[in-house]
N, C-alpha and C positions, 0 to 999 in steps of 0.2 A: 764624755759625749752622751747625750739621749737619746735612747734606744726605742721611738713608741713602740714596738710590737713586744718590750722586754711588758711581761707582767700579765698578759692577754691570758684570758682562760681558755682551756684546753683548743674546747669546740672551735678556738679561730685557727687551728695549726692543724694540717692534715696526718701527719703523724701522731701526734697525739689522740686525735679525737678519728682518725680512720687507720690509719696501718694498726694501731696497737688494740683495736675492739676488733673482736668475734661478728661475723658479717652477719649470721642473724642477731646482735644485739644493737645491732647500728639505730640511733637514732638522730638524726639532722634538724628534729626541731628543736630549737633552743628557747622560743616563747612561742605564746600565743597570745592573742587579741580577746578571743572571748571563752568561755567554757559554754558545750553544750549540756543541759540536764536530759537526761533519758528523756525525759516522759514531753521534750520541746517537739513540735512540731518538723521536724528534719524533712525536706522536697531533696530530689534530685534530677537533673538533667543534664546531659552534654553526647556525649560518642560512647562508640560504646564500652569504653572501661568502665564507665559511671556506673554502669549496671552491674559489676563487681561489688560499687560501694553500697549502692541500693540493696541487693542483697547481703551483704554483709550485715548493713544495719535492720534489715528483719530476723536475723538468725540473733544477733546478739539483743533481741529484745528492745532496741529503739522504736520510738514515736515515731515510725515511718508514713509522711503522711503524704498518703494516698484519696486525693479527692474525685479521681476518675479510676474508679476500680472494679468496674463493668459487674456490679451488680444484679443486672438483668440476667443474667450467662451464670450455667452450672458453675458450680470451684474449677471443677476440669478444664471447664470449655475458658476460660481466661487468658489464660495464659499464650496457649496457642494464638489467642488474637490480640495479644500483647498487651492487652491488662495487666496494672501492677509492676513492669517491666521499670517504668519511670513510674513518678508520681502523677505525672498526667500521659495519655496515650499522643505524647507528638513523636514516638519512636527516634531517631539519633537525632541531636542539634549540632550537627560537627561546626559550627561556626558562626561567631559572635555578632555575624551581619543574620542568621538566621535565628538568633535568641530573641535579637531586636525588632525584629519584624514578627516576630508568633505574638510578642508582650504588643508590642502596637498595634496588632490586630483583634487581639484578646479583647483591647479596650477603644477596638472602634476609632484607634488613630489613622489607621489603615485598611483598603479594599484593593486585596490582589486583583491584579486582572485575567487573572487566569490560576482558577483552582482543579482543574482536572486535567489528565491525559486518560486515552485508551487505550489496548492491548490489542493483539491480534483478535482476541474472542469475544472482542464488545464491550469488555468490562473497564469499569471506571476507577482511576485509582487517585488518591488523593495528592495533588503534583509535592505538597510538603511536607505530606508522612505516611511515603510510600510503600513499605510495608506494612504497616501497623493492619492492617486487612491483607490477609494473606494471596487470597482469591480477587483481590479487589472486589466492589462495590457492584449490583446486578445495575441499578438505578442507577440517576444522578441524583435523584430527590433523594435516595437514601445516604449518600453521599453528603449533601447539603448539612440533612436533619444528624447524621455523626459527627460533622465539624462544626457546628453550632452548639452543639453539646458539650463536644470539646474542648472549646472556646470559654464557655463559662465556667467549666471546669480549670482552666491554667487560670482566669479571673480570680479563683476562689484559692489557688495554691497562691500567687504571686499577691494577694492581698490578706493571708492568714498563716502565710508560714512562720516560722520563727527563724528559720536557718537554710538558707540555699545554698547546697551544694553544686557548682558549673565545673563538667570535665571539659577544656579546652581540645579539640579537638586535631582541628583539620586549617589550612587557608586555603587551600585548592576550593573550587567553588563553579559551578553553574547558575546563571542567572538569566534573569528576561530580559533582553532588550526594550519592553516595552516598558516595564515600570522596577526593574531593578531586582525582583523577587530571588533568592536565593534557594536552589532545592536541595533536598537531604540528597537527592543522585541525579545523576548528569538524566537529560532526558534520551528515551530507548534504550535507555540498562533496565528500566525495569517493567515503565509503560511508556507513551509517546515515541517520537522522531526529535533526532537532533538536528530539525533545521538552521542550519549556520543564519538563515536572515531573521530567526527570532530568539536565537539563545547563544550564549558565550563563554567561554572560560573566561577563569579570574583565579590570578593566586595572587592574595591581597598581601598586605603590606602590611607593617608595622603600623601606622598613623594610620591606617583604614580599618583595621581590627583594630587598634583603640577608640577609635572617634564610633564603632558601631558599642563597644563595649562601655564606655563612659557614659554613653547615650540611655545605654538601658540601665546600667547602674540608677544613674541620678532619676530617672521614674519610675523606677522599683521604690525609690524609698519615700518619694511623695505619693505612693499608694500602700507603704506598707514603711512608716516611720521606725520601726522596734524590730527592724528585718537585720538579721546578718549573712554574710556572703563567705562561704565560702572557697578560693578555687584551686582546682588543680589541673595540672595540664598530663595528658592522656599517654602514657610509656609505650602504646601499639605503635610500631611504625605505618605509614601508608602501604595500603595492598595495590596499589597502582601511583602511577603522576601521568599526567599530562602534558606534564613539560616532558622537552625534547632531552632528559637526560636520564642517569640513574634515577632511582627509586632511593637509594640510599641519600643520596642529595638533596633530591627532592625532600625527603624527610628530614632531614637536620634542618633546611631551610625551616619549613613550619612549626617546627618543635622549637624552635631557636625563638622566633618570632611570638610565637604562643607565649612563650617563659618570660620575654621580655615584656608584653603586654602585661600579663599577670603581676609584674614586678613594678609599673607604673601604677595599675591599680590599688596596689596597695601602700602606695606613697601620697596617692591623691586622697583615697579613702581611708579613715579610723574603724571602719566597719566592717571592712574584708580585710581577710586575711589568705593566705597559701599554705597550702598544703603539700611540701614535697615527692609526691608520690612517685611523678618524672624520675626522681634524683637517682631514689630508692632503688625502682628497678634498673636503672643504665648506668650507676655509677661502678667505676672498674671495680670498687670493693667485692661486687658479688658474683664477677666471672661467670656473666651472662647466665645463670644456674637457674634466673627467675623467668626465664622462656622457654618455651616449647620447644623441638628440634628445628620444627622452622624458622626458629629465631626471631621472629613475631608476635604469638599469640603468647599472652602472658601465663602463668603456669597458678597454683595454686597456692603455691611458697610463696612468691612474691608479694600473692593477694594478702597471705596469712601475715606478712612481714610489716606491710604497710597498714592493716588493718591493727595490729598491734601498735603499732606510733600511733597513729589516730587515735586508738581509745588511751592510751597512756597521756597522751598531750590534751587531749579536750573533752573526754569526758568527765563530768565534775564530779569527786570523788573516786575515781579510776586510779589503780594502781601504778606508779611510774614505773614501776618495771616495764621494760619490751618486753623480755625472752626471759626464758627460764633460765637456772645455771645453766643447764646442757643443750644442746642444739633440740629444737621441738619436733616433735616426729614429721611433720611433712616433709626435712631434709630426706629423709630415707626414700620416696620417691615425688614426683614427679606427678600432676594431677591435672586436667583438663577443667576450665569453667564450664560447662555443656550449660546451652540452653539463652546464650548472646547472640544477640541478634544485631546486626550489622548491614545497615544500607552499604556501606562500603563494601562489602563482603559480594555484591552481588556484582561490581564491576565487574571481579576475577569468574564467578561464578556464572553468567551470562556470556560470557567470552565467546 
């Protein structure tokens, strides 16, 4: 009798390739699509784990490229106004209907109809990257003349990068009734009212998050032909839902959804590829060690863990080792990202 599975190497048997490895040497990439060189021009965007990878890759000395890196602003003063945080300041993109619409705006495919909310004190905050100004905006003109700036600046990432990294986010979503717009937070979590006659919930779909996602793919690369993609989908669980049930559920829904998108794109596309990151920190192998006590926020292990497969699998010339012989010292404790910044974050935090 023929056996197909007799002969398969290790990585397709979970015993072999997960029960019998040491959970920090675990590695789940078995290829890759392309090698990054140091010195390539690496972007990043998505939610905010993404801002894990983004600093990681400045501390390991990558081309992190930063084309909106608030220059005008002391060293100090950056940061606090989210400078640098991405490689352009559009602060979180939790989702692929809002990738598609920043890149179609970027290039003049598209005119929101509505770019501002207020606060209780006047001030004006940008409706699709609502914190990136802490204080919001005194003006609207000044307001205007930042996301104009803005804008030429994700032009200049999305037509010069060499390598796009996308954290998959979120499907939960608020949008306008009036022309479909998607915002980084529900509106009155942070500025405006949520007038039910002009704004909606949405937890999108499989075929709705691909068809936004496919969308931006194919004109990323007829503006940027020698571009590669790469994605991962985001290991934070939701700090809220909107649907009528768990939070736990709620998040398998979207997480589910995200993965399987990401698994269609790169069956359609030779140019992206995936990055396991997901896998990394929620697979049973590492008895949940890679969270905090809340069981949410990712911890510092995890980052170190996943950041190691990354550079072992794609940096060109990069050691394949993961881990060392022995477990690496961040097992011994326990460490906080400080310094992530999370539109989602303000749901719970505005409450």
């Amino acid at each position: 009798m023929r056996n197909p599975y007799r002969g398969l190497p290790d990585h397709q048997f979970w015993r072999r390739s997960i029960s019998r490895t040491e959970p920090h040497r675990l590695d789940p990439v078995v290829m890759t699509r392309f090698q990054i060189d140091p010195n390539s021009k690496v972007a990043t965007a998505g939610s905010c784990f993404a801002q894990n990878i983004s600093r990681k890759l400045r501390q390991i000395g990558f081309n992190y490229y930063v084309p909106e890196a608030g220059e005008h602003l002391e060293p100090e003063q950056r940061l606090p106004h989210n400078y640098g945080v991405f490689s352009a300041r559009f602060g979180n993109i939790y989702t692929t209907a809002q990738l598609r619409q920043l890149f179609d705006e970027a290039f003049g495919r598209r005119t929101p109809a509505e770019t501002y909310w207020k606060d209780a004190n006047g001030r004006f905050f940008d409706v699709f990257r609502q914190q990136v100004e802490p204080n919001g905006f005194a003006t609207l003109k000044e307001l205007k003349a930042d996301r104009e700036a803005h804008l030429a600046a994700v032009r200049t990432m999305f037509e010069t990068s060499d390598v796009f990294i996308f954290t998959l986010g979120l499907t939960e979503a608020w949008r306008s009734k009036a022309d479909g717009s998607v915002y980084s937070s529900a509106p009155g979590v942070v500025a405006g009212d949520c007038d039910p006659d002009k704004y909606e919930f949405v937890n999108f779909t499989v075929p709705e998050v691909w068809e936004e996602l496919e969308t931006f793919l194919k004109a990323l690369k007829e503006v940027n032909p020698g571009i590669k993609v790469l994605l991962t989908v985001s290991p934070v669980p939701l700090i809220a839902t909107f649907e009528n049930r768990n939070v736990l559920v709620s998040t398998t829904y979207s997480k589910s959804v995200l993965r399987v998108v990401a698994e269609m794109a790169i069956k359609a596309f030779d140019w992206v590829d995936y990055f396991p990151s997901f896998e990394i920190f929620n697979g049973s192998f590492s008895g949940g060690m890679y969270y905090e006590p809340d069981h949410r926020e990712v911890n510092h292990l995890g980052v170190a863990h996943a950041m190691r497969v990354f550079l072992s699998n794609y940096v060109d010339g990069a050691s394949k080792e993961v881990a060392p012989n022995r477990p690496p010292a961040e097992l011994i404790a326990r460490a906080n990202n400080p310094g992530v910044v999370c539109d989602e974050e303000a749901m719970d935090a505005y409450r």
